[in-house]
Short mmCIF file of the C-alpha atoms (twelve columns), coordinates in Angstrom:
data_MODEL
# 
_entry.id   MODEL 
# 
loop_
_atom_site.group_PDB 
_atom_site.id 
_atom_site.type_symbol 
_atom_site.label_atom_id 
_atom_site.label_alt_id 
_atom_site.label_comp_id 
_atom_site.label_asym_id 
_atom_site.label_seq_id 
_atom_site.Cartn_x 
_atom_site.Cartn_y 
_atom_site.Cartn_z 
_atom_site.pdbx_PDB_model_num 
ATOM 1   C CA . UNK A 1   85.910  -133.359 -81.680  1 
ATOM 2   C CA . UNK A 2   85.822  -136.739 -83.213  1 
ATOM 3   C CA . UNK A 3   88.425  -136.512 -85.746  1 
ATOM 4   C CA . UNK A 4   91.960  -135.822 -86.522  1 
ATOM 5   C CA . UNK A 5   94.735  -135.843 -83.550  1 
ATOM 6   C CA . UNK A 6   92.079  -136.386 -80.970  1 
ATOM 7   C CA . UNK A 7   90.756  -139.392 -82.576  1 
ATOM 8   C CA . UNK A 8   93.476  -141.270 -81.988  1 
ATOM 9   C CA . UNK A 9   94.010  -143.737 -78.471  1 
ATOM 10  C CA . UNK A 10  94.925  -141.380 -75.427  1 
ATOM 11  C CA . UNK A 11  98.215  -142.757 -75.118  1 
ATOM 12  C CA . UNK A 12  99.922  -141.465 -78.707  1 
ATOM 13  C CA . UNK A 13  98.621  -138.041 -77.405  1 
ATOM 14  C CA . UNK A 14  99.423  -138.534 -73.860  1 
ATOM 15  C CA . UNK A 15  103.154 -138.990 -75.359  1 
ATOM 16  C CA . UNK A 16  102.708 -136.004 -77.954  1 
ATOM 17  C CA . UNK A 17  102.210 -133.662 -75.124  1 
ATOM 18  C CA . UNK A 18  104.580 -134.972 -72.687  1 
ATOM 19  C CA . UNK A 19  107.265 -134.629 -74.990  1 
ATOM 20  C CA . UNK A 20  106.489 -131.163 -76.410  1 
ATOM 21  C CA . UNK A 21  106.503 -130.086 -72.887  1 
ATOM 22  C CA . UNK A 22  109.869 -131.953 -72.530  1 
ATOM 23  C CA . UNK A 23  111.499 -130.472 -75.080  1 
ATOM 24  C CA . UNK A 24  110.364 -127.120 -74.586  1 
ATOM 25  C CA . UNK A 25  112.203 -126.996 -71.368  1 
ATOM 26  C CA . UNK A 26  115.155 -129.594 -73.044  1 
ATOM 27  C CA . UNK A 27  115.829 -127.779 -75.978  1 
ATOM 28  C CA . UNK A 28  117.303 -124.258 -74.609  1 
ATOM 29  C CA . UNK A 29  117.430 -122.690 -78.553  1 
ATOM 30  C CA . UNK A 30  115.451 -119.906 -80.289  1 
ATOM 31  C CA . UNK A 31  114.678 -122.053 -83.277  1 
ATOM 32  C CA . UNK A 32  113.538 -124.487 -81.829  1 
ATOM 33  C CA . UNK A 33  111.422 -122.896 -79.357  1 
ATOM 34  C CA . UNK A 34  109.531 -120.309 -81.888  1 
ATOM 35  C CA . UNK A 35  109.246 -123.526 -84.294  1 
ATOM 36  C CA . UNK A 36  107.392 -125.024 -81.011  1 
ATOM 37  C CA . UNK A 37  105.014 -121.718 -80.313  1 
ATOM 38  C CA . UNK A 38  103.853 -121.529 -84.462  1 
ATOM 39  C CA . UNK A 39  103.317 -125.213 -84.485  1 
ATOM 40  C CA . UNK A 40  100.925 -124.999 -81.354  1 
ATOM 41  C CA . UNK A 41  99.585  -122.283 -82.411  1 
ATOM 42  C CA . UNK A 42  98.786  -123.869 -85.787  1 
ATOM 43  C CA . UNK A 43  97.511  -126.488 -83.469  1 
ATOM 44  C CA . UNK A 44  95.258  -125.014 -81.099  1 
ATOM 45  C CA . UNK A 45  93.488  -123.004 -84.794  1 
ATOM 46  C CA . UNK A 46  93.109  -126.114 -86.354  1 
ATOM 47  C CA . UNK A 47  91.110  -127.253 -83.036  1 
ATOM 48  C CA . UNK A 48  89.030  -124.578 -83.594  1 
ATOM 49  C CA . UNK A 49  90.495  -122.553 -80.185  1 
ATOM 50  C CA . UNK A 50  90.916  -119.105 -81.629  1 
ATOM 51  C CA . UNK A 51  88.707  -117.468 -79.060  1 
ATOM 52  C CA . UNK A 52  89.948  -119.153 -76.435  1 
ATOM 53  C CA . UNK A 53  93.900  -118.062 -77.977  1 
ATOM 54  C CA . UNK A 54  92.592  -114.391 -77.991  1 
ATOM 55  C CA . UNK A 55  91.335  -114.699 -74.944  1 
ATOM 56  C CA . UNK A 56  94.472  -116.288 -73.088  1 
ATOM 57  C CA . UNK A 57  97.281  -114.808 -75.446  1 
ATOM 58  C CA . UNK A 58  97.524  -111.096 -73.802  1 
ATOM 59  C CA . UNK A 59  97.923  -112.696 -70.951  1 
ATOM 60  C CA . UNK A 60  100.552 -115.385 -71.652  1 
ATOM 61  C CA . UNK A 61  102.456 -112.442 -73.764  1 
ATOM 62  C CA . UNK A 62  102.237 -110.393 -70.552  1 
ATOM 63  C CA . UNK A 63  104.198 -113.331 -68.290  1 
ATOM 64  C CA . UNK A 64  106.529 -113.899 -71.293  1 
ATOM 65  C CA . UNK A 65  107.274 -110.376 -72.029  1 
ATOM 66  C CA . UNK A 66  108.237 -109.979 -68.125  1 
ATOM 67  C CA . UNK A 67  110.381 -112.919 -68.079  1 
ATOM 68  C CA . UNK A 68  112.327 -111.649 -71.450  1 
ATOM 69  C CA . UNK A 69  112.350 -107.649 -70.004  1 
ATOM 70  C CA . UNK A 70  113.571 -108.805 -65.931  1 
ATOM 71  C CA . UNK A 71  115.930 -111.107 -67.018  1 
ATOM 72  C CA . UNK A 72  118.590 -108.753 -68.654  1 
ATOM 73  C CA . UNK A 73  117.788 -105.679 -66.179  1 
ATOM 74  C CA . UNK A 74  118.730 -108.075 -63.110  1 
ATOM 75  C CA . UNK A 75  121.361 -110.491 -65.374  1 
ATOM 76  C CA . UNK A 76  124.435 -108.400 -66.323  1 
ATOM 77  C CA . UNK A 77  126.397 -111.153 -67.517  1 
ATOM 78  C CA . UNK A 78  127.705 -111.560 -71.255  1 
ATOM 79  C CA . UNK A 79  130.638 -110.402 -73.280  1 
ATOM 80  C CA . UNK A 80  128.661 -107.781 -75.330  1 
ATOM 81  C CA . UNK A 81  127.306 -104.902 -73.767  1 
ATOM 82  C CA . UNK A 82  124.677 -102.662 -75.535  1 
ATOM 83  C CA . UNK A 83  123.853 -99.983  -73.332  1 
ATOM 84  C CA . UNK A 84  123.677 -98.632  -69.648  1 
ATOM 85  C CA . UNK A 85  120.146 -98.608  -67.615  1 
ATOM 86  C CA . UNK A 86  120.609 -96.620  -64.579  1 
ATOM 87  C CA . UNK A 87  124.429 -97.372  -64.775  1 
ATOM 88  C CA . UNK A 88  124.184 -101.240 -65.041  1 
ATOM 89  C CA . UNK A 89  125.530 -103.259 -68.093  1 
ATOM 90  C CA . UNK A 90  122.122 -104.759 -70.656  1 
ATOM 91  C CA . UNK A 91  124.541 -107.230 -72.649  1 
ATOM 92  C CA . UNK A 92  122.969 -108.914 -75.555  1 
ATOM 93  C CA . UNK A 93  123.579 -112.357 -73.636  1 
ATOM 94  C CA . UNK A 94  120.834 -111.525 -71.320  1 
ATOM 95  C CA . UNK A 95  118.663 -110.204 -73.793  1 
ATOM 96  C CA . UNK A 96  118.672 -113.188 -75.915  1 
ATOM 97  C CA . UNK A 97  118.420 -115.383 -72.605  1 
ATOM 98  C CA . UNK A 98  115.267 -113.870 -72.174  1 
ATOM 99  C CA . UNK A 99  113.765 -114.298 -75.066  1 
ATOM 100 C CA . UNK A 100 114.565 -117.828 -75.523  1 
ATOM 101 C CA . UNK A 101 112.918 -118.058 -71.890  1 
ATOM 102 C CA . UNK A 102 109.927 -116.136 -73.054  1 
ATOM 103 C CA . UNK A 103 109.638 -118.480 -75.846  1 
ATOM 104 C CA . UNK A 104 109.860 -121.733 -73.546  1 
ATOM 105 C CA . UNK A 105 107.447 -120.117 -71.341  1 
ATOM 106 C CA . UNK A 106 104.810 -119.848 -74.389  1 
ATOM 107 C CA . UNK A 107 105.632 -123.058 -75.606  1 
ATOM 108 C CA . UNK A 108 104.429 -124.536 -72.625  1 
ATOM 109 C CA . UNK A 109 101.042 -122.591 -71.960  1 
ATOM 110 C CA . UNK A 110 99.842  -123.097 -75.575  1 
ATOM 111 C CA . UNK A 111 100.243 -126.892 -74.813  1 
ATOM 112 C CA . UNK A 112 98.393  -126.915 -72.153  1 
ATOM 113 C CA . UNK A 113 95.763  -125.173 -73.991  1 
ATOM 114 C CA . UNK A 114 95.676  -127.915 -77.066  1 
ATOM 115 C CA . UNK A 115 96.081  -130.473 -74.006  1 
ATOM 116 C CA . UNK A 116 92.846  -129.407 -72.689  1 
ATOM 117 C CA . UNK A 117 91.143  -129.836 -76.308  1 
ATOM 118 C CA . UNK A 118 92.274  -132.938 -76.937  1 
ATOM 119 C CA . UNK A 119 92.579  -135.157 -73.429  1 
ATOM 120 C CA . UNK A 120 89.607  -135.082 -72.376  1 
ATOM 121 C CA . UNK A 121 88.429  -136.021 -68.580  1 
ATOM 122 C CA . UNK A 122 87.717  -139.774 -69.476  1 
ATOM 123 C CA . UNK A 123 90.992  -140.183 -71.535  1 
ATOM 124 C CA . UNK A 124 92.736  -139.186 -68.319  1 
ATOM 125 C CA . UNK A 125 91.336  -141.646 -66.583  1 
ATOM 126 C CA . UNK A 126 91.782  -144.253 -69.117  1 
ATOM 127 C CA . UNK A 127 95.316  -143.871 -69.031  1 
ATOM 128 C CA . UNK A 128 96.149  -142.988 -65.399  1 
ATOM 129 C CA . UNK A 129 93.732  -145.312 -63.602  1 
ATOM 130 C CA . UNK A 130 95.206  -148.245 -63.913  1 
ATOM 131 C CA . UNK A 131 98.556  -147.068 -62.724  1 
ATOM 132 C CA . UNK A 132 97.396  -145.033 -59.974  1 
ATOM 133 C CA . UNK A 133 93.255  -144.869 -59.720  1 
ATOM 134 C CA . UNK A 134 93.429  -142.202 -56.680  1 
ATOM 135 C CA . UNK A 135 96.228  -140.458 -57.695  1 
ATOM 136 C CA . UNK A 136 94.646  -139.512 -61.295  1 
ATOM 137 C CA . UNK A 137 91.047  -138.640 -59.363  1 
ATOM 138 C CA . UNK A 138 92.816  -137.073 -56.981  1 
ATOM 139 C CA . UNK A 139 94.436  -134.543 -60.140  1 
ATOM 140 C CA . UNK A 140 91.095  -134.396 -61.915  1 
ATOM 141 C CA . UNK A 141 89.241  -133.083 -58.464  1 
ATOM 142 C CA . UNK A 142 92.264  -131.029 -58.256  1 
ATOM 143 C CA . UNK A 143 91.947  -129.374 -61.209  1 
ATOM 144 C CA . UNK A 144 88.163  -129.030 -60.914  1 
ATOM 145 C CA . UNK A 145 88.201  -127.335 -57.719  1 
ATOM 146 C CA . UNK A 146 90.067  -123.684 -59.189  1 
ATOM 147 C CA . UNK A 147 87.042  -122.902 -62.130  1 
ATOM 148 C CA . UNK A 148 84.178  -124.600 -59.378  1 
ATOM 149 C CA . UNK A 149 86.101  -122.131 -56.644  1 
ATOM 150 C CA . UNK A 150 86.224  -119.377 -59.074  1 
ATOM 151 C CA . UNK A 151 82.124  -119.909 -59.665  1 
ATOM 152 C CA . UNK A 152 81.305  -120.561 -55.995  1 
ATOM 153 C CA . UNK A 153 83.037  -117.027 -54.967  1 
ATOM 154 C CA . UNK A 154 80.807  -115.435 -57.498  1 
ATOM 155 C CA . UNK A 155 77.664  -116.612 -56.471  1 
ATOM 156 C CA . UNK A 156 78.717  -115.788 -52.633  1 
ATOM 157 C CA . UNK A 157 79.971  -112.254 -53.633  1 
ATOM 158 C CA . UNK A 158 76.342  -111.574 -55.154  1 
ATOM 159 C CA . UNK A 159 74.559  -112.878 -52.201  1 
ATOM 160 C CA . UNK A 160 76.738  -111.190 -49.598  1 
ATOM 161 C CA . UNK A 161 76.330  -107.947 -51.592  1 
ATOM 162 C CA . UNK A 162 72.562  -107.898 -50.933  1 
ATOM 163 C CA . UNK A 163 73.172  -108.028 -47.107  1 
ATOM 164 C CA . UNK A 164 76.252  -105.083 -47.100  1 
ATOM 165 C CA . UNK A 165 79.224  -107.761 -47.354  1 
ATOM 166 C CA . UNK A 166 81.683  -106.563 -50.283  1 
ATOM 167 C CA . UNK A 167 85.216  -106.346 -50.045  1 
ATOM 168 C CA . UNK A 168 85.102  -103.278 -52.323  1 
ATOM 169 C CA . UNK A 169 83.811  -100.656 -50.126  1 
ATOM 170 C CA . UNK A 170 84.353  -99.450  -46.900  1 
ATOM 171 C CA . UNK A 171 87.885  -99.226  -44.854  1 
ATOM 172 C CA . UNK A 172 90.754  -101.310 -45.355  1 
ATOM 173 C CA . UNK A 173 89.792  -103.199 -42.209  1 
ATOM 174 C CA . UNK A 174 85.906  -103.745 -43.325  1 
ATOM 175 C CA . UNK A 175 87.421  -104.762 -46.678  1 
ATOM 176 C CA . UNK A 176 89.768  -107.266 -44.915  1 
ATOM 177 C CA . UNK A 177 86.660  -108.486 -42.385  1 
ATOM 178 C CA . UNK A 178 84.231  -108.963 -45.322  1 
ATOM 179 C CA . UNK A 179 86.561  -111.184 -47.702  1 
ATOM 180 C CA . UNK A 180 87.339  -113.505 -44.549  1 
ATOM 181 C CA . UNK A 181 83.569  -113.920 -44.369  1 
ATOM 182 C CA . UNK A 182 83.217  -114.806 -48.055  1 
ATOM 183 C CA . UNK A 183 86.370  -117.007 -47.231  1 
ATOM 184 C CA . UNK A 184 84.882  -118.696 -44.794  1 
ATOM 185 C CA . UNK A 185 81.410  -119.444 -46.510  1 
ATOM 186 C CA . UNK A 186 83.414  -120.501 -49.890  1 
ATOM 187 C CA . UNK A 187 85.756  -123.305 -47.297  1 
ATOM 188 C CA . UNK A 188 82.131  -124.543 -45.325  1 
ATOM 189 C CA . UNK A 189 80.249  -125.225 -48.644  1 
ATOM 190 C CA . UNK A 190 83.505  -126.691 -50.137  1 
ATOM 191 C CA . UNK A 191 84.269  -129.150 -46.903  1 
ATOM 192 C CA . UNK A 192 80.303  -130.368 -46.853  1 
ATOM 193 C CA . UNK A 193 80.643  -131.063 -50.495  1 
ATOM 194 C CA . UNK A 194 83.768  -133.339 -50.245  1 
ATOM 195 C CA . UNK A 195 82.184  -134.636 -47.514  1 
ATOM 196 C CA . UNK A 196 78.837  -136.047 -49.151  1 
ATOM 197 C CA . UNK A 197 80.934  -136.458 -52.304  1 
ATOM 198 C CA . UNK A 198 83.482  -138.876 -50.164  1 
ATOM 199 C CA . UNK A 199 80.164  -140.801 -48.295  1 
ATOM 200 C CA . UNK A 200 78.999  -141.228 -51.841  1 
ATOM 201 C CA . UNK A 201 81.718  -142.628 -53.426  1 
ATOM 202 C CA . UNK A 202 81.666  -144.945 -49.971  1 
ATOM 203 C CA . UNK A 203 78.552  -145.906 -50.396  1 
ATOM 204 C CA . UNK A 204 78.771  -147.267 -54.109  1 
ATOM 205 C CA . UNK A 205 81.804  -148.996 -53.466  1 
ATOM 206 C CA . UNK A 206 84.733  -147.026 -55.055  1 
ATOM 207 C CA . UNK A 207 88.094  -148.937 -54.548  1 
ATOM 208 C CA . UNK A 208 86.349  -151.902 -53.656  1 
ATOM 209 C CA . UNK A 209 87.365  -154.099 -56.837  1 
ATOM 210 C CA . UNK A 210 89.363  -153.209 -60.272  1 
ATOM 211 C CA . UNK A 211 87.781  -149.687 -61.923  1 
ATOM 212 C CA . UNK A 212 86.046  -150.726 -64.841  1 
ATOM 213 C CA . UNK A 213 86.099  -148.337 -68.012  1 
ATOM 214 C CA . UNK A 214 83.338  -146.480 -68.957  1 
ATOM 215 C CA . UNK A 215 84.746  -145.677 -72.587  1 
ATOM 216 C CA . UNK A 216 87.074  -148.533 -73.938  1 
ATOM 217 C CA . UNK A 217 89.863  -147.099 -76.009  1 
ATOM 218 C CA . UNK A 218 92.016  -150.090 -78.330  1 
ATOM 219 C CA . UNK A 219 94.967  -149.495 -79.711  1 
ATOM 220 C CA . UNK A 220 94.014  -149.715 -83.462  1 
ATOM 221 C CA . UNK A 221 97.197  -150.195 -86.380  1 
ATOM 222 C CA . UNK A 222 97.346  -146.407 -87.075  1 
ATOM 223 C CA . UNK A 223 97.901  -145.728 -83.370  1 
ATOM 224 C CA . UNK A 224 100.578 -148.108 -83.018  1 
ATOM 225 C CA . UNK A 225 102.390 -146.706 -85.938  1 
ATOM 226 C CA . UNK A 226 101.532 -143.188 -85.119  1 
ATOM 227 C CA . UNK A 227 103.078 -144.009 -81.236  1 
ATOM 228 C CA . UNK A 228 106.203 -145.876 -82.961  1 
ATOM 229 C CA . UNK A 229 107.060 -143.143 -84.878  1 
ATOM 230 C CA . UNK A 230 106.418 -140.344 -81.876  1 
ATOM 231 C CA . UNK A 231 108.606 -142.412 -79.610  1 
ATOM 232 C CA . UNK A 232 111.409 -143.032 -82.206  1 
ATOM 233 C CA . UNK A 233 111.625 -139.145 -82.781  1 
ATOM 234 C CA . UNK A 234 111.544 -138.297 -79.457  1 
ATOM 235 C CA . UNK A 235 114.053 -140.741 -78.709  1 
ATOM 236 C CA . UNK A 236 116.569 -139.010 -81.273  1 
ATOM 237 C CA . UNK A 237 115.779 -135.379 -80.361  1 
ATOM 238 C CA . UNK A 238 116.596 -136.538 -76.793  1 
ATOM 239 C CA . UNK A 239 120.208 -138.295 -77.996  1 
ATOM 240 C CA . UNK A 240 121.152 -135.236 -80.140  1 
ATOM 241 C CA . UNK A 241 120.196 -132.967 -76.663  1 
ATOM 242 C CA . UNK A 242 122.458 -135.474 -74.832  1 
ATOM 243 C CA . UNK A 243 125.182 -134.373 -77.248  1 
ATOM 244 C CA . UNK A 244 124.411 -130.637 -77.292  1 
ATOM 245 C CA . UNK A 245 122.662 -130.243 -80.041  1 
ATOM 246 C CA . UNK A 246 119.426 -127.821 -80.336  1 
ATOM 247 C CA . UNK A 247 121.011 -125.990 -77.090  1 
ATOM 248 C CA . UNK A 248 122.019 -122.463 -77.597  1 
ATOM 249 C CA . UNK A 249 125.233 -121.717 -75.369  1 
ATOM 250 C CA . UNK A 250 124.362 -118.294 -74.132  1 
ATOM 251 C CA . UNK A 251 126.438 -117.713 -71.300  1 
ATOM 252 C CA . UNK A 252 129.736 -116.590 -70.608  1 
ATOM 253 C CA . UNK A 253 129.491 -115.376 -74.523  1 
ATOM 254 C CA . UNK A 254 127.044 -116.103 -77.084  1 
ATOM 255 C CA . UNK A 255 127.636 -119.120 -79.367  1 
ATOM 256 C CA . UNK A 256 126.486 -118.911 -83.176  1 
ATOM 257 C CA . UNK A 257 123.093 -119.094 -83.932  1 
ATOM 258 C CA . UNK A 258 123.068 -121.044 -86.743  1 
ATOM 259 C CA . UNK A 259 122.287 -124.784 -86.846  1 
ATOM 260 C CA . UNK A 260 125.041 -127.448 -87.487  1 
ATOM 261 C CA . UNK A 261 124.530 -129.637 -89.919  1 
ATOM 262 C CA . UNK A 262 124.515 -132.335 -86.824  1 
ATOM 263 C CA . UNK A 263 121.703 -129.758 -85.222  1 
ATOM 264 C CA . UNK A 264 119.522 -129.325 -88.572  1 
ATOM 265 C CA . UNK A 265 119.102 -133.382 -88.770  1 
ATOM 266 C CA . UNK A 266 117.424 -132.963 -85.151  1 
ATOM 267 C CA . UNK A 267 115.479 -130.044 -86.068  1 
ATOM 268 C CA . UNK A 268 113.945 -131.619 -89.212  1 
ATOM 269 C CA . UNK A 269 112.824 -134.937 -86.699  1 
ATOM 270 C CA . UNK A 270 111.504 -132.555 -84.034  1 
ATOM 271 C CA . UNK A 271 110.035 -130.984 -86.786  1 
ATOM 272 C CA . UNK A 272 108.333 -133.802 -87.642  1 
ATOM 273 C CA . UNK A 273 107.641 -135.047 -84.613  1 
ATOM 274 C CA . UNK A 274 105.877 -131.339 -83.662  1 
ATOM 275 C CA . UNK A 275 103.699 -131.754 -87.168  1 
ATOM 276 C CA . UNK A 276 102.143 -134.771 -86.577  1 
ATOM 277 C CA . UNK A 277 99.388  -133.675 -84.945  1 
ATOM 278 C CA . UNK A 278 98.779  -130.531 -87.144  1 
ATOM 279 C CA . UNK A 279 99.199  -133.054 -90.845  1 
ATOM 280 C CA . UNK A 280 96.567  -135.556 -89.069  1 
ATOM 281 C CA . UNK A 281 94.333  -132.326 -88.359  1 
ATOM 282 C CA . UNK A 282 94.270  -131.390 -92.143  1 
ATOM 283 C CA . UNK A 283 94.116  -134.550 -93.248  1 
ATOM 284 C CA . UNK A 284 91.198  -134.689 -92.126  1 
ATOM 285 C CA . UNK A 285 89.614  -132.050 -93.406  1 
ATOM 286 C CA . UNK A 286 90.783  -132.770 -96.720  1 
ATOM 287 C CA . UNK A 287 88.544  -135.929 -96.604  1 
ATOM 288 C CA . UNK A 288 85.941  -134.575 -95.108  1 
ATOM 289 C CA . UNK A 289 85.810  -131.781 -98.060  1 
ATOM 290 C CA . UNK A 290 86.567  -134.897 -100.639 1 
ATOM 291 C CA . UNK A 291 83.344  -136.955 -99.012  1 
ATOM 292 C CA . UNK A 292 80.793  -133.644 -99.132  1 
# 
């Protein structure tokens, strides 16, 4: 994608994810949080990631739905019990603990998931070299290795299947036998990799001198602004969380849920701050239907 939020220099985005993650952990409130999870949502659509959302969702709604159902069946704390389950108290404390955990949880995996879209391999590098060159190659190869793992065990599984190895049939012991063989072929071709990949990165030099930059990304006027305004919100969700604002007390009784007037002034910049992205995104599109 060459447009929209991903046009911009990697840093303004860099800072638009790092803070949504921030303040998806920061700000502890159901409003906020489901505000978070549409916008993202929104988001990832507008990137064009709807199959990769229906893909991923049932999953994500599974871990989310078993943080917000454990938490008040092994939490009995709060002031307002509902019912008994198996004799133990389910107070509407926990419940709503829960859920605003759930919602946190989501907030985060859909980020990562428009984070993915938008920062690409070369725009992590841009940013992250210069502070710490084998520390950010270090994350990409990372990263790399659990879908090239994932791949790699495939192909082994269907060539160890031709000569009897499967860890689906046979005993529990021949299961356990056969997966440490298809362990131990995945680790060998893994280890000779890094190890021509590490005498080839020798050989050329790598570390040598300063990492030069395949793409050159400049800070243009719109991403200045665009970063100046990103940091100034953040800066003032951040001072109205330092004061308690946009952080639900839940525990030892449940607080009010509506907003302050203090609170709504915070949740109309985070708001702003979380719509940034998504009013560049349709922006866009606007001109491009006002050029056809």
């Amino acid at each position: 994608m060459n447009g929209g939020f991903a046009s911009l220099h990697p840093v303004p985005c860099m800072i638009y994810y790092a803070g949504v993650i921030l303040f998806s952990m920061l700000l502890f409130h159901p409003v906020f949080l489901l505000t978070a999870v549409v916008v993202i949502v929104m988001l990832n659509l507008l990137h064009n990631s709807g199959n990769q959302l229906r893909r991923l969702l049932p999953f994500y709604l599974l871990m989310g739905g078993s943080v917000a159902l454990l938490n008040p069946l092994f939490s009995h704390r709060g002031r307002y019990i509902l019912f008994y389950f198996l004799d133990q108290p389910i107070t509407l404390e926990a419940i709503i603990y829960g859920v605003t955990m759930m919602l946190s949880l989501l907030a985060i995996l859909l980020t990562f998931v428009s984070y993915h879209h938008v920062i690409t391999t070369d725009k992590f590098m841009y940013v992250f070299s210069v502070i710490a060159p084998k520390v950010a190659l270090l994350i990409l190869m990372t990263m790399r290795f659990v879908p090239l793992f994932r791949r790699r065990l495939y192909q082994i599984t269907m060539i160890q299947k031709m000569k009897g190895i499967s860890v689906g049939r046979g005993t529990l012991r021949q299961q356990m036998r056969h997966g440490m063989v298809l362990l131990r072929v995945l680790l060998t071709w893994s280890l000779e990799e890094a190890l021509q990949t590490a005498d080839s990165m020798k050989g050329r030099g790598y570390g040598i001198t300063r990492r030069s930059m395949y793409v050159i990304y400049r800070m243009e006027r719109r991403d200045w602004f665009i970063l100046s305004a990103m940091v100034l919100a953040e800066l003032i969700c951040i001072i109205g969380w330092a004061y308690g604002y946009g952080v639900l007390q839940i525990y030892p009784h449940l607080e009010a849920m509506a907003l302050t007037w203090d609170e709504r002034a915070v949740y109309t910049v985070f708001c702003v701050f979380l719509l940034t992205p998504v009013f560049l995104e349709v922006r866009e599109r606007i001109v491009w239907q006002l050029l056809k």
